[in-house]
C-alpha positions as CSV (number, residue, x, y, z in Angstrom):
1,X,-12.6,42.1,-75.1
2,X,-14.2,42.2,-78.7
3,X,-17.7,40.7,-78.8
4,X,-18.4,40.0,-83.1
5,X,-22.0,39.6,-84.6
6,X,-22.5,38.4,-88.1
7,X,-25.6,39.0,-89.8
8,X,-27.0,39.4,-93.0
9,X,-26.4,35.7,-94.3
10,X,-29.6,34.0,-96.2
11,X,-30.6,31.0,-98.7
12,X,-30.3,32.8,-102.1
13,X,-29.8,31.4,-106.1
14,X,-27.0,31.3,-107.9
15,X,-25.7,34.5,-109.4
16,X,-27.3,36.7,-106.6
17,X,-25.9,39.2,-104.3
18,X,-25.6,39.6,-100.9
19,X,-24.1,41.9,-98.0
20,X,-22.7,40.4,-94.7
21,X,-22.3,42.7,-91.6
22,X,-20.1,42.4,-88.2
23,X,-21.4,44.4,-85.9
24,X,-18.4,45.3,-83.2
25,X,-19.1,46.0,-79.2
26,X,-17.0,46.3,-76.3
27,X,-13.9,47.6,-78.2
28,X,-13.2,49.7,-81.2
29,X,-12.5,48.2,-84.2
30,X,-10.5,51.0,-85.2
31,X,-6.6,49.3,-84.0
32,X,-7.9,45.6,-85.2
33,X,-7.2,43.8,-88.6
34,X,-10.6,42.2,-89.5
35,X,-11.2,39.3,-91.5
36,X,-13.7,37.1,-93.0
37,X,-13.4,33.4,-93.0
38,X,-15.8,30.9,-93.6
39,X,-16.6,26.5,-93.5
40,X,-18.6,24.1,-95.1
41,X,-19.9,21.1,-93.9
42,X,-17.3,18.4,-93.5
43,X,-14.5,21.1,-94.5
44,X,-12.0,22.9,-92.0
45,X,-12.8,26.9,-91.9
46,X,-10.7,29.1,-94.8
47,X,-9.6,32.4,-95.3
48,X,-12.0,34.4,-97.5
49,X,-10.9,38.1,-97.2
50,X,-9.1,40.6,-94.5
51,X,-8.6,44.5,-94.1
52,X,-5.6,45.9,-92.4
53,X,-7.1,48.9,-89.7
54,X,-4.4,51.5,-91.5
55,X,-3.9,52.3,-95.4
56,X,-7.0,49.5,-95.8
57,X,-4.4,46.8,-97.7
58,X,-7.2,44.1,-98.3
59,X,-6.6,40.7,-99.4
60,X,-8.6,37.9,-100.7
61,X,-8.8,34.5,-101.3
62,X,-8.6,33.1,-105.2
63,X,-11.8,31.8,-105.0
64,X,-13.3,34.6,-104.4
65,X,-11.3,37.8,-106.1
66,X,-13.2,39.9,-108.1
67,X,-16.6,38.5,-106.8
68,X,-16.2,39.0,-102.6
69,X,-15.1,43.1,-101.5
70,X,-14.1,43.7,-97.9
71,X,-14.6,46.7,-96.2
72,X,-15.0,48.8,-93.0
73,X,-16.3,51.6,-91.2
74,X,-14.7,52.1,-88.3
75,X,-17.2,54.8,-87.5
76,X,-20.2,52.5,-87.0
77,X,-17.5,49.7,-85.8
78,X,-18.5,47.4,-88.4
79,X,-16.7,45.3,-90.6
80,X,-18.7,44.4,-93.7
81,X,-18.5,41.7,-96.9
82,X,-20.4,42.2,-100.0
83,X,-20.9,38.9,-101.8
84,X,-21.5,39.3,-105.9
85,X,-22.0,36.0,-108.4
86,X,-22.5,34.1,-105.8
87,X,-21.9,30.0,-106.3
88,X,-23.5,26.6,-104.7
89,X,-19.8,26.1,-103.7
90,X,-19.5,29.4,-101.7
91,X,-22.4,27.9,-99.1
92,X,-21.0,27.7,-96.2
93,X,-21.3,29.3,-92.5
94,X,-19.4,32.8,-92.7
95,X,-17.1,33.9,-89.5
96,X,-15.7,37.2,-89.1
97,X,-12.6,37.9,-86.7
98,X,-10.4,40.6,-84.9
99,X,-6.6,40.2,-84.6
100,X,-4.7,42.3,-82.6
101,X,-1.6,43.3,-85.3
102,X,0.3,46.0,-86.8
103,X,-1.8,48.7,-88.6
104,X,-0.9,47.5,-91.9
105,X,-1.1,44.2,-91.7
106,X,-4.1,41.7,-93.1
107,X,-3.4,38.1,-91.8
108,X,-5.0,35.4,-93.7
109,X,-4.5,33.0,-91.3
110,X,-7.0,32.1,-88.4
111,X,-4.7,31.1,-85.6
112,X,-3.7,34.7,-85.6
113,X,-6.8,36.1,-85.4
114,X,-7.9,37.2,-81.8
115,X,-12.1,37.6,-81.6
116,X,-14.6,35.5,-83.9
117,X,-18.2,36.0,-83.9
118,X,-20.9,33.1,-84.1
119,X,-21.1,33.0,-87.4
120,X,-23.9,33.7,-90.4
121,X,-25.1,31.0,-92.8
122,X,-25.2,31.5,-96.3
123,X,-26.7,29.0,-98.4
124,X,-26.5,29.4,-102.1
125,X,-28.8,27.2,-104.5
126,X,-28.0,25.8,-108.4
């Protein structure tokens, strides 16, 4: 068993920055695929970004390329997402998740995805 803890989520302006963690226990982190997904009220949960646990093959969602990075530090068992530019439309509870695949694989979809954690809230303002 994986236990996941989000944290780091806030209520912050448009155009501000912020720096989600997922703190790991119970398991290393080190053989999982992580991923970040997130929902908004009255909207089903979407893929935002995932890291594969070998050769660290990321991939992202459109709507968030070049703003969202993904990374991990298997060290400290923590799976992290930095938010930059952030939007009123990327508001939204933020999930992150363990998935049980091949070391250099990134799925993007959450049925696959083994663990989640609780969740962190971000809430961004116009």
């Amino acid at each position: 068993q994986v236990q996941l803890v989000e944290s780091g989520g806030g209520l912050v302006q448009a155009g501000a920055s912020l720096k989600l963690s997922c703190a790991a226990s119970g398991r290393t982190i080190r053989s999982y695929a992580m991923g970040w997904f997130r929902q908004a009220p009255g909207k089903e949960r979407e893929f935002v970004a995932a890291i594969s646990w070998i050769g660290g093959a990321r991939y992202s969602a459109d709507s968030v390329k070049g703003r969202f990075t993904i990374s991990r530090d298997n060290g400290k068992n923590t799976l992290y997402l930095e938010l930059n530019s952030l939007k009123p439309e990327d508001t939204a509870v933020y999930y992150c998740a363990a998935c049980e695949s091949g070391p250099f694989t990134a799925p993007t979809r959450a049925h696959e995805y083994n663990y989640w954690g609780q969740g962190t809230q971000v809430a961004v303002s116009s």
